[in-house]
NUVOMI-362081 format. One record per residue: x negated, y, z negated of N, C-alpha, C in turn. Coordinates in steps of 0.1 Angstrom, whole numbers, padded with zeros to 4 digits, always signed. Layout:
BEGIN
XYZXYZXYZ;...
REM end
This chain:
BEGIN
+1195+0156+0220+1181+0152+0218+1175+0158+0206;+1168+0149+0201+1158+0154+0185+1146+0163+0188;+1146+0170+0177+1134+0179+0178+1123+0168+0174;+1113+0164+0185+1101+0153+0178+1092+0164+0168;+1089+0159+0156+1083+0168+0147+1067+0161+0147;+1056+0165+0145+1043+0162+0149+1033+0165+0136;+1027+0161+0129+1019+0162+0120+1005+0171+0132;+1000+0185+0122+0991+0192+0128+0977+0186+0122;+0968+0186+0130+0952+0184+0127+0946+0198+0124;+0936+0194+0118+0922+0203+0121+0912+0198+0131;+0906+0200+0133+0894+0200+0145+0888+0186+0146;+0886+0186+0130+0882+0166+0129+0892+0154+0128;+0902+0160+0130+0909+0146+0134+0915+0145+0117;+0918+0158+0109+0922+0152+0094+0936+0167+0091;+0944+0154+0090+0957+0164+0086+0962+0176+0078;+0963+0185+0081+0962+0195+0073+0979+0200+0066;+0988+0191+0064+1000+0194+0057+1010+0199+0062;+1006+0207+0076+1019+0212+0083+1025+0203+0094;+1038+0209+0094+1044+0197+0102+1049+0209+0116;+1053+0202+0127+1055+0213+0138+1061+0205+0146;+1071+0214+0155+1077+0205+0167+1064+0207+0179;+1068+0195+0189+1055+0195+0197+1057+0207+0209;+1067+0212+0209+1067+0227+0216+1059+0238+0209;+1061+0240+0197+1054+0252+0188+1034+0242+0190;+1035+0230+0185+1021+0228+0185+1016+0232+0200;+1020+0230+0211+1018+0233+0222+1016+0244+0225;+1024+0250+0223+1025+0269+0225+1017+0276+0218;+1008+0269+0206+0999+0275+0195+0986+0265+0200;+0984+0257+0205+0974+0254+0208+0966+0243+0199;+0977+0236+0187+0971+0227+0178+0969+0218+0179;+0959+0210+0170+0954+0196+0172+0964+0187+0166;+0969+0176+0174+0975+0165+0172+0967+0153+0175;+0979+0141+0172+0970+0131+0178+0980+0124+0190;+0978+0117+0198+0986+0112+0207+0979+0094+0210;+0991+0086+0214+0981+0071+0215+0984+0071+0231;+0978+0064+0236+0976+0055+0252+0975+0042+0246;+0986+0036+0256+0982+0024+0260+0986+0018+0275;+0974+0006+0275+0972+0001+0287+0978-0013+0288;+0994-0014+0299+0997-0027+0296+0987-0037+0312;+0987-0046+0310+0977-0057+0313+0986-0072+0310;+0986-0075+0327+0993-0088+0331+0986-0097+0331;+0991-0114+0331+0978-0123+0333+0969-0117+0345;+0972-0111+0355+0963-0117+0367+0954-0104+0367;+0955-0098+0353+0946-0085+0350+0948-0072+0360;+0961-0070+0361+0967-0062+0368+0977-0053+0359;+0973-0039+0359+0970-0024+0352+0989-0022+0359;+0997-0020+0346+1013-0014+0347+1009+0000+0345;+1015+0007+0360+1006+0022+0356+1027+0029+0360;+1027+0042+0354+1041+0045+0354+1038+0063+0366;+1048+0062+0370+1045+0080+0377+1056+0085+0365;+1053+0095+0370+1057+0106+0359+1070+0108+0366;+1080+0115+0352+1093+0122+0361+1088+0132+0367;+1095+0137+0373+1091+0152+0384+1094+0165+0376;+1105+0157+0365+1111+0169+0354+1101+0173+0340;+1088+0164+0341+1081+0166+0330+1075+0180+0328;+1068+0185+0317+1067+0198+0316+1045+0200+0320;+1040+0190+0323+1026+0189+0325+1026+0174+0338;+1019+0172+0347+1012+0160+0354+1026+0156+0360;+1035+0163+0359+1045+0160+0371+1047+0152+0381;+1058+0140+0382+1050+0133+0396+1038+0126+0395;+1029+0124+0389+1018+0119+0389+1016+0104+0380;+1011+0097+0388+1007+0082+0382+1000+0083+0370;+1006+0079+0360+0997+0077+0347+0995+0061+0342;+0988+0065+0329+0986+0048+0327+1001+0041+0317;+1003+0030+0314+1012+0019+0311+1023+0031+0305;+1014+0034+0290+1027+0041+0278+1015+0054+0272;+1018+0064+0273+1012+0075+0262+1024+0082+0259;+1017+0089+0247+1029+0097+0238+1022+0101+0224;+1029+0111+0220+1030+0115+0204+1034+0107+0194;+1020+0109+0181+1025+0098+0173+1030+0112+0158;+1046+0111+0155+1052+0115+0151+1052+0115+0135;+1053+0124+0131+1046+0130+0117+1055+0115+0109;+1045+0113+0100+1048+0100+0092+1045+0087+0093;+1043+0087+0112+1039+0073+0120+1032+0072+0121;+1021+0059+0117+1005+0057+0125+1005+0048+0141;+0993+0053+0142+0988+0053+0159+0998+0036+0164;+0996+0030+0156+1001+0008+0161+1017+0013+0162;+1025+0019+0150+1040+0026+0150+1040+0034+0165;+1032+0043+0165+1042+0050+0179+1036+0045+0191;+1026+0037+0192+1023+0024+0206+1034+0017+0207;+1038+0008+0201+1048-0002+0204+1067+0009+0206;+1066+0022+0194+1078+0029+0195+1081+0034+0212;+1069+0040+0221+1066+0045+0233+1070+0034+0242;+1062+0024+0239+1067+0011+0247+1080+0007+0253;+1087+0008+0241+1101+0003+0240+1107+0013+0243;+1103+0027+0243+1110+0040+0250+1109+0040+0263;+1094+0041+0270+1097+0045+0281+1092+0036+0293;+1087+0024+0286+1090+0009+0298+1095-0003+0289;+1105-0001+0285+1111-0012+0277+1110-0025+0285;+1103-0034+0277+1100-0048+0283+1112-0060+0281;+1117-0061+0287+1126-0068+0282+1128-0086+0283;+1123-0087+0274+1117-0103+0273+1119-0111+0261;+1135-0106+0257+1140-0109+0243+1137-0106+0229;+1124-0098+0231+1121-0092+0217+1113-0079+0223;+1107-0069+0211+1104-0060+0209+1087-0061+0209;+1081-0054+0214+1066-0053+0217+1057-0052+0197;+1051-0061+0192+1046-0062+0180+1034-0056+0179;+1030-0048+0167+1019-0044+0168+1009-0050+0168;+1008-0064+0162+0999-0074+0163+0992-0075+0173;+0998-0073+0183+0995-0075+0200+0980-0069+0204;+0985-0058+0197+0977-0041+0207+0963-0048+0202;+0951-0044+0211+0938-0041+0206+0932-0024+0208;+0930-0022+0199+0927-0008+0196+0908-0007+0202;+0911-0001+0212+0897+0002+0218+0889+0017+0213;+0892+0023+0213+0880+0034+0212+0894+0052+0208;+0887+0060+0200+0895+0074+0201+0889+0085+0205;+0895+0091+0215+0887+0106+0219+0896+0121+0217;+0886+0130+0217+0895+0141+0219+0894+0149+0231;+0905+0157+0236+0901+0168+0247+0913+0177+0246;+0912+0190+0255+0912+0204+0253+0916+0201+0266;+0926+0211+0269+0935+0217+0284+0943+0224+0284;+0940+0234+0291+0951+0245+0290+0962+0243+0305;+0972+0240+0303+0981+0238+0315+0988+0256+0315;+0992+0260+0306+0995+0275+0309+0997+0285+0294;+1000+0296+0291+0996+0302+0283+1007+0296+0271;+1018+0286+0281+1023+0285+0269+1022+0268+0264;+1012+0263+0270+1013+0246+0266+0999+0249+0267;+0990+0243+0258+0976+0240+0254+0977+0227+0249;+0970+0220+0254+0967+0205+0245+0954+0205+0238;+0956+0205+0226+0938+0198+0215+0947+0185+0211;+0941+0175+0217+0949+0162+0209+0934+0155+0208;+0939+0144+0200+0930+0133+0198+0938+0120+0203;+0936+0111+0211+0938+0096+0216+0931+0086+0212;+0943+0081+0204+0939+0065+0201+0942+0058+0214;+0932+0049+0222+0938+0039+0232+0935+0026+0228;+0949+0021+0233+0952+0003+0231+0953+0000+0244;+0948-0012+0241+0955-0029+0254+0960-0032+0249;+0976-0037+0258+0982-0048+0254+0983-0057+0265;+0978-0072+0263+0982-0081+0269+0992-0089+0273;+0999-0086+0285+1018-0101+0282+1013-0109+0293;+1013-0119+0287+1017-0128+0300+1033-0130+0306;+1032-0134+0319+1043-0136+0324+1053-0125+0330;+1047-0113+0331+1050-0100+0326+1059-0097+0344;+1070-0096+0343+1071-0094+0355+1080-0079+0360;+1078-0073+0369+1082-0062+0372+1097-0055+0370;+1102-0071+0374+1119-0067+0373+1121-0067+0359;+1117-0075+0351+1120-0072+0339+1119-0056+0329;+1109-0050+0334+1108-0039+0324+1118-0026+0331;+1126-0023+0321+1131-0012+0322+1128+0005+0322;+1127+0011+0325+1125+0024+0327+1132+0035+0318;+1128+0044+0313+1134+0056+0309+1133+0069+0317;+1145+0068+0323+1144+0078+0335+1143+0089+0333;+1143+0094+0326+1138+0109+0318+1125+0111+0318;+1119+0106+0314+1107+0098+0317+1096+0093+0324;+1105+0086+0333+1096+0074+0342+1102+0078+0357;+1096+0078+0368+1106+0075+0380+1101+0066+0385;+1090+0055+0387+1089+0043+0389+1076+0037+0383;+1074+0025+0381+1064+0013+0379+1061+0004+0391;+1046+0005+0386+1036-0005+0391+1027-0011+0389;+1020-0024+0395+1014-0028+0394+1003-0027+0397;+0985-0024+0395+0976-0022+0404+0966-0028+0396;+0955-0030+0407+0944-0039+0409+0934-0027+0399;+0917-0033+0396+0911-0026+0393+0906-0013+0402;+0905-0026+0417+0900-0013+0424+0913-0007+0431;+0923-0009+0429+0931+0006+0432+0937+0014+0421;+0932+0012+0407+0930+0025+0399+0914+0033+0402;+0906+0026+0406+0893+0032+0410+0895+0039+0422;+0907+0036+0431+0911+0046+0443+0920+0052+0442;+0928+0053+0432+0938+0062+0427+0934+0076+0419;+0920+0071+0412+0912+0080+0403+0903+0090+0418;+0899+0085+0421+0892+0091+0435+0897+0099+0440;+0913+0092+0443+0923+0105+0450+0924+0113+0441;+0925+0116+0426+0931+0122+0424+0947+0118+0419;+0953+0110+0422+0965+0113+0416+0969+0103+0411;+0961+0102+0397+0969+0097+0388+0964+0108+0375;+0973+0110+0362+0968+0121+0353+0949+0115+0349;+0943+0128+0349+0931+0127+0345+0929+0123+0329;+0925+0109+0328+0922+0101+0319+0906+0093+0315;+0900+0099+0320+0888+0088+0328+0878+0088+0316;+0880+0087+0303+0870+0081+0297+0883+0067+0295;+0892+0069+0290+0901+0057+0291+0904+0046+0303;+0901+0051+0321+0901+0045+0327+0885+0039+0328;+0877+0045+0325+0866+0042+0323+0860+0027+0311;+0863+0028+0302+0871+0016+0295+0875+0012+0296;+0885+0005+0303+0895-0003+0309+0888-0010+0321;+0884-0001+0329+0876-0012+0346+0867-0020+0336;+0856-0012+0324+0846-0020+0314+0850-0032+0311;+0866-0032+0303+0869-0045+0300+0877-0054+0308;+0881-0049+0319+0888-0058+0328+0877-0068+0335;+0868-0060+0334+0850-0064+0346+0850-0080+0337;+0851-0076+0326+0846-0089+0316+0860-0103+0312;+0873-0099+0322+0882-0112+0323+0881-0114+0336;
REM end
C-alpha cells in the first residue's frame, strides 16, 4: 500500500507548500481538503456506504455515496470521480466523468477523534446523478466498504436522528434541500 501524500492548508483553505502523509497531517492536526460525494439514482434515492469495521474513525457506520482525500497535485473533480472508482466502483462500462458531478457548496470542520487523529479539513461536496444505477452492479472495496444501499429522503432523515450514519449534516442538510426540489 502507498503512502497517500496530502497537500497541507492554512486556516483559509490556501496551500502553504508542504506536503504530508495523511497520518502525520492527522496526528499534527493540519488543514486539508477532503471531497464528498452524493451518488443519486433516478428514483432520487441516496447510495449511502457503511464503513469497514477496520477503519481508523466512524467505524461501522453508514456514510454518504464516496468521501475521501484529495491528494497533493489533484483538484477536488480528480479525487471525486478517483474515490468513486475506488471505493464503489460502478460498473457500467466506463469510468465515472467529471463532467457529471455538480459541485454544491464547501465547508470546514474541526474533530478530535483522539490525541492522535484530529481532523481540520475543508469539504468540497458533489452530486452525481446515474440513471439506471443498479445495486448489483457497483462493486465494493472491501477495505473500505462492508456494504451498500439504497435510501429514501426520509430514511436518511431517520438515519441522521438515530444517529448512525457519520455526522455530516450541513451536507445532509443540502441534499434533502435539493432532493425536496426533484
Amino acid at each position: 500500500m502507498s503512502i497517500e501524500l496530502i497537500d497541507v492548508l492554512d486556516e483559509n483553505g490556501v496551500k502553504t507548500g508542504e506536503i504530508l502523509s495523511r497520518n502525520e497531517i492527522h496526528k499534527r492536526g493540519l488543514w486539508h481538503r477532503s471531497i464528498v460525494v452524493a451518488i443519486i439514482n433516478e428514483k432520487n434515492e441516496i447510495l449511502l456506504q457503511q464503513r469497514s469495521k477496520e477503519k481508523d474513525k466512524n467505524a461501522g457506520m453508514w456514510d454518504i455515496s464516496v468521501a475521501g482525500h484529495i491528494s497533493t497535485g489533484q483538484d477536488a473533480l480528480s479525487a471525486a470521480a478517483r474515490e468513486i472508482n475506488e471505493e464503489v466502483s460502478i460498473s457500467l462500462g466506463y469510468n465515472v466523468d467529471i463532467k457529471s458531478f455538480r459541485y454544491m457548496f464547501s465547508y470546514r470542520t474541526q474533530q478530535k477523534f483522539s490525541d492522535d487523529y484530529i481532523e481540520n479539513q475543508f469539504y468540497d461536496f458533489f452530486i452525481l446523478r446515474k440513471e439506471d444505477l443498479d445495486i448489483k452492479n457497483i462493486k465494493m472495496q472491501e477495505s473500505e466498504v462492508q456494504a451498500i444501499k439504497f435510501v429514501t429522503i426520509n430514511e436518511l432523515i431517520n438515519m441522521c436522528d438515530k444517529k448512525i450514519i457519520v455526522a455530516r449534516q450541513p451536507i445532509y442538510d443540502e441534499l434533502i434541500n435539493y432532493l425536496h426540489k426533484y
